[in-house]
N, C-alpha and C positions, 0 to 999 in steps of 0.2 A: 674777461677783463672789464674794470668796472668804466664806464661812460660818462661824460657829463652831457645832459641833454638841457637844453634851452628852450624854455616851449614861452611864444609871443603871444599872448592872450590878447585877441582883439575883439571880448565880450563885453558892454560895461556890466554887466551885471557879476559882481563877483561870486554869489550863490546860487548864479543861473545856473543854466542846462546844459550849457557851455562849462562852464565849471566844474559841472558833476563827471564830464567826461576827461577832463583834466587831473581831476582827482584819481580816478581809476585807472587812466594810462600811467602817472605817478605810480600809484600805488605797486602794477605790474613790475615799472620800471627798478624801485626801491628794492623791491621783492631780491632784484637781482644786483643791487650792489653799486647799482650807477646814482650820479648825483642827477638831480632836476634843480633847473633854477628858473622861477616864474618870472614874467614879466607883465604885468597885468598894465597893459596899455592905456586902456582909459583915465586911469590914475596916476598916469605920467605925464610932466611936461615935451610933448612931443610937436613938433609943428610940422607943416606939410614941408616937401622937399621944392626950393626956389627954380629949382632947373639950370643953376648958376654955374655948371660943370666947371666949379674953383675951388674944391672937394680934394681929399688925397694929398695933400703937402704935407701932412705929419699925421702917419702911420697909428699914431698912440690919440689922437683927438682928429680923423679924419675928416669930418664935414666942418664946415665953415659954422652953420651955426651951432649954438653951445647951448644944448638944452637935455634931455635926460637920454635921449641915444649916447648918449659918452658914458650912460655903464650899460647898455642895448652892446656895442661894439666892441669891447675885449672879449663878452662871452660867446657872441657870435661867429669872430673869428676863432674861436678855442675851440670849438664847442666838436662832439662828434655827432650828433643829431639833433635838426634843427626842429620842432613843430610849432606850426601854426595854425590857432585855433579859434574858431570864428562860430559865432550863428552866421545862420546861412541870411543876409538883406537884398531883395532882389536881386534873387538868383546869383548872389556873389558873396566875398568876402565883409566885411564887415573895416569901414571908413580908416578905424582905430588899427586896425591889423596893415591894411592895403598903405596908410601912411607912412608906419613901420619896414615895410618891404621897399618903398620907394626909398626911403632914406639909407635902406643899406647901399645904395651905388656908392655912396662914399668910402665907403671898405675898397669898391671895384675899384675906383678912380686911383686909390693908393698904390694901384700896382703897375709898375710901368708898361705893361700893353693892357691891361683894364681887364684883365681875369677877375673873374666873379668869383671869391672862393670857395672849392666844392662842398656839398653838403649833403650828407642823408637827409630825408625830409620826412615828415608827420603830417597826414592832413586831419585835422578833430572837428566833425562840425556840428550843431545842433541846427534841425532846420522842422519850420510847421509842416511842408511839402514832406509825402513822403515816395516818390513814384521814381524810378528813372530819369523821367522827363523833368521833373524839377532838378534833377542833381545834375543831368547832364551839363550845365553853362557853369557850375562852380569848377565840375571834374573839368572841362572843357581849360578853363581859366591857369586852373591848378599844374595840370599835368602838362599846359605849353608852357610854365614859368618854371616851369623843373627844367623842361626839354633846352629852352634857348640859354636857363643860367649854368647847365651840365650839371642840376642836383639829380640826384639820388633816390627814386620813392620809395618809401618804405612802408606806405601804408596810408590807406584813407578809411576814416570812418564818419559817415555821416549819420546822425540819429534824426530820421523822421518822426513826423510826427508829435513833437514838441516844442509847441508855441507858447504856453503860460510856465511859469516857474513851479516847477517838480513835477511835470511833462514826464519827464524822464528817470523820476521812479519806477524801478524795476525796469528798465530797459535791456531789449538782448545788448546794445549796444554799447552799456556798461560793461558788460563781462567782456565784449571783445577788444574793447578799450582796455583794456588791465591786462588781459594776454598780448595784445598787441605793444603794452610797455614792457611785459617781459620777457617778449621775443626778441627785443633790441639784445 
């Protein structure tokens, strides 16, 4: 059954390393029939979240402010798997993504006990580190934000080792990223 998948690109670099593995998880995913729709964060008017918890009065424009999360949030909640894809910035996600995540609460606040709605989830990331020990504080980060919103994982791939742009030529982590979209 074909999928729509929503993947939150919180790289700026559009033809980054980050990108290249977006491309490939795409590619996997297409392979099989499901839609992808990007959201290329940097190049969106997005603002931090106010903490205003005045969020959730109208289900169809949920947050208070009015800025490009208002087409971020019907694919969100529609969506059947969500990825978020990041270089890895001291040891974490990436400003543009993490702002994005903060401002989905206003999806949460829409529902009368504040369920966060479920979601399979994607982690895609490119990072210079390439050890365990660097990856551990983003997996760390990642898989308690699944745990306490009740998402779904579906899979992490992080691509060490690539810090300059086309790093990531010829990476294993290409191919597992494109099986990984057509295993969905």
């Amino acid at each position: 059954m074909a999928k729509k998948i929503v993947i939150l690109n919180g790289s700026p670099r559009l033809n980054g390393n980050t990108a290249e593995l977006i491309k490939a998880f795409t590619a996997g995913a297409e392979e099989n029939g499901h839609t992808v729709i990007r959201f290329d964060l940097d190049r969106m008017n997005i603002h931090g979240c106010k903490g205003c918890l005045c969020g959730g009065k109208n289900p169809d424009s949920p947050c208070v402010q009015k800025d490009d999360m208002e087409k971020v949030y019907p694919e969100y909640k529609s969506c059947d798997l969500l990825v978020l894809a990041s270089p890895m910035y001291y040891w974490g996600i990436s400003g543009q993504l993490k702002c994005a995540i903060d401002r989905l609460f206003a999806v949460t606040e829409s529902d009368p006990k504040w369920a966060t709605p479920k979601q399979n989830v994607v982690l895609l990331m490119a990072s210079e580190g390439n050890s365990a020990e660097n990856n551990a504080p983003v997996l760390d980060y990642y898989h308690s934000l699944l745990n306490f919103l009740g998402w779904q994982d579906c899979g992490s791939i992080i691509a060490g080792g690539v810090l300059r742009l086309d790093d990531i030529k010829g990476h294993a982590a290409l191919d597992e990223a494109r099986k990984l979209g057509k295993s969905i």
